[in-house]
FILUMKE-25003 format. One record per residue (C-alpha): x, y, z. Coordinates in steps of 0.5 Angstrom, whole numbers, plus 500, padded with zeros to 3 digits. Last residue first. Layout:
! FILUMKE-25003
XYZ...
***
This chain:
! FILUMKE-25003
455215134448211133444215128440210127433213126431208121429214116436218118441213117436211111437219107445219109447212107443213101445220100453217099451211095448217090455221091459215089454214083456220081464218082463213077458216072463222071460222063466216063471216068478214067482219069477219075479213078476211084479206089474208095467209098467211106462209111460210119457208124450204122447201129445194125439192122434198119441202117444195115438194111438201107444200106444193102438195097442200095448196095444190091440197087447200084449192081453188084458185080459181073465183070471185073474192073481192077483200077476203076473208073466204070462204077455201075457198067463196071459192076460194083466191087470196083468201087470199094465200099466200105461200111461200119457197123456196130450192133442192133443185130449182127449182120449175116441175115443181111446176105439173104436180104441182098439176093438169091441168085444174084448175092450167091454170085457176087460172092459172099466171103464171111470172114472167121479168122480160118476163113480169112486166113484159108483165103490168104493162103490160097492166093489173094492178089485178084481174080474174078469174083468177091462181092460181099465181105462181112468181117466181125468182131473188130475190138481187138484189131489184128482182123481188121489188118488182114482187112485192110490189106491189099489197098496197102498197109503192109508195104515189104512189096506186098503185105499180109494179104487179105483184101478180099477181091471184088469189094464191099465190106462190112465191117462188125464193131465190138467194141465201138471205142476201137473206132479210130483203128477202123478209120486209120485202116480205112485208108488202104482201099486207096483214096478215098472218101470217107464218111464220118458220123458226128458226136464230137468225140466221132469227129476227134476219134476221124481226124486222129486216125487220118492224121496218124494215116498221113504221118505213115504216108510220108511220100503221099505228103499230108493233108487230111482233106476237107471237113464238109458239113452235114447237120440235121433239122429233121424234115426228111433229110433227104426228100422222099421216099429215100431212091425217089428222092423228092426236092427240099434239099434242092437240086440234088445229085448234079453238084455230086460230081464236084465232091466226087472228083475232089475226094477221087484225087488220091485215086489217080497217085494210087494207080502209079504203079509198082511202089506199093504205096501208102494210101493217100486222099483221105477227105472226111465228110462229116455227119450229124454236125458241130465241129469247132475242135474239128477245124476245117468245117466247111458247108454243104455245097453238095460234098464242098468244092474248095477248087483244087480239092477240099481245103485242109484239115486241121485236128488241135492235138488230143
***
C-alpha cells in the first residue's frame, strides 16, 4: 500500500481533545485514531452535505469542554477515561480530497482506515455524510465475518438516487453486497424517510434486524443487545439524527421521538462487553445549525464512551 498522508484537522488544526497529531499513518502508533472523512458523494439536489463535511472540525473543537483533564472523574465511565492504562489516542486528520471528485475520496478513506487497523489502532470516524462509512466497511473485509450496528432514523436501503449509489441513502444496501458482513443490526427507525416499500422488503429479505425506536422505549437497550452476536466483530455507526432532536438538534432530517443520550450510551457499553468492538464513526451533523454547540458535543461524549468501555471490557480487538 502507498504512503497514507492526511491533511490537517480543520481550519484551526484543532485536534479531538487536544490528543496528539499523527498525519503520517506509516508512522502511527495509537490504541485508537480519530479519523476525519469530511465528503459523501453528492446527490446533487442539496446542498446538506457541503454543511456536514464540516462536522469533523466542529466536534474536534467542541470537544475542548468534555475533559478538564485525563485524570478527572467520569461519571458516564465510573472513573477517569483511560482507567490507569497507558493508552495511546492520536488524531489522524482529515482525508483530503475534492467534494467534486468523491470517488478519489472515498479510495483514500479506504486505504486510510486498512492502513490504521494494519497498525493495530481502532479507527473512529467522524463525518461527513452517513455515506462515508461505505470505504470504512470496505476496509474491514479482514474481520470476516463483521456484525454492523447501526443507528439511524431511517434505513438507509436505497440502492441509488439521482444515478448516485454511494449516497447518505445507501450504505447499508451497500453493507449487504459486501461478503465478509454478516450481519446488519439497525436501531432506531421511525418517521419517514427515502425508503419505500421495496427498500424494506430488501432489508428483510437480506436478513436486517429493524428495531424501531419504539420497541427500544418500551422495553429497553438490554433487550436490543440479545441481538448482537457474541464475542464477534462489530463495528458502530452512528447517524445523529438517530437520536432524539432535544439530544442531537443540528441535523438534516430531525424527527421526533428518538433515542435518547443514555439508550446509545447504554448501547456502547454492552456491545464493548458483547462483542470485539472494531471501530465506530458518527455522521450527518450540521453544525450550521447547532444550538450552544450540543450536537457535535454530545458527538464527542459518544466518542469517550466508546474509548473509556473498549478499555473497561478489554476489547481492544483489532
Amino acid at each position: 500500500m502507498n504512503t497514507i498522508q492526511t491533511t490537517q484537522p480543520g481550519p484551526d488544526n484543532s485536534t479531538f481533545m487536544n490528543f496528539p497529531m499523527c498525519l503520517d499513518l506509516d508512522r502511527l502508533d495509537a490504541d485508537f485514531a480519530i479519523l476525519g472523512i469530511p465528503y459523501g458523494a453528492p446527490y446533487g439536489d442539496d446542498d446538506i452535505p457541503n454543511d456536514q463535511s464540516t462536522a469533523p472540525a466542529a466536534v474536534r473543537r467542541e470537544s475542548k469542554r468534555l475533559c478538564l483533564g485525563l485524570d478527572h472523574w467520569d461519571f458516564d465511565l465510573d472513573g477517569p477515561l483511560f482507567d490507569g492504562h497507558a493508552i495511546r489516542v492520536v488524531d489522524c486528520g482529515d482525508i483530503p480530497g475534492n467534494p467534486a471528485d468523491t470517488k478519489q475520496h472515498y479510495q483514500m478513506a479506504e486505504d486510510a482506515v486498512r492502513k490504521i487497523v494494519e497498525q493495530d489502532a481502532c479507527p473512529i470516524i467522524l463525518g461527513g455524510d452517513h455515506g462515508v462509512p461505505i470505504p470504512v466497511f470496505q476496509a474491514l473485509d479482514n474481520k470476516d465475518p463483521l456484525n454492523i450496528v447501526q443507528i439511524d432514523a431511517h434505513i438507509d436501503w436505497r440502492d441509488e438516487r439521482n444515478g448516485v449509489h454511494n449516497g447518505y441513502s445507501s450504505p447499508m444496501r451497500r453493507a449487504s453486497e459486501m461478503s465478509h458482513v454478516r450481519r446488519i443490526i439497525q436501531i432506531g427507525m421511525r418517521a419517514q424517510g427515502s425508503a419505500r416499500k421495496q427498500e424494506v422488503e430488501d432489508a428483510l429479505t437480506y436478513g436486517a434486524e429493524l428495531i424501531n425506536v419504539y420497541q427500544v422505549h418500551k422495553n429497553g437497550m438490554a433487550q436490543v443487545l440479545e441481538h448482537i452476536p457474541k464475542g464477534e466483530h462489530c463495528y458502530l455507526t452512528i447517524d445523529a439524527d438517530g437520536l432524539d432532536p432535544s439530544v442531537m438538534p443540528a441535523v438534516a432530517g430531525p424527527a421526533p421521538g428518538g433515542l435518547l443520550y443514555h439508550h446509545v450510551r447504554e448501547l456502547i457499553h454492552g456491545l464493548s462487553r458483547t462483542g470485539k468492538l472494531i471501530g465506530m464513526d458518527i455522521v450527518e451533523i450540521t453544525p450550521s445549525s447547532d444550538i450552544n454547540g450540543i450536537t457535535s458535543l454530545t458527538a464527542g461524549q459518544l466518542i469517550l464512551n466508546f474509548i473509556g468501555a473498549c478499555i473497561r471490557a478489554n476489547s481492544l480487538q483489532i
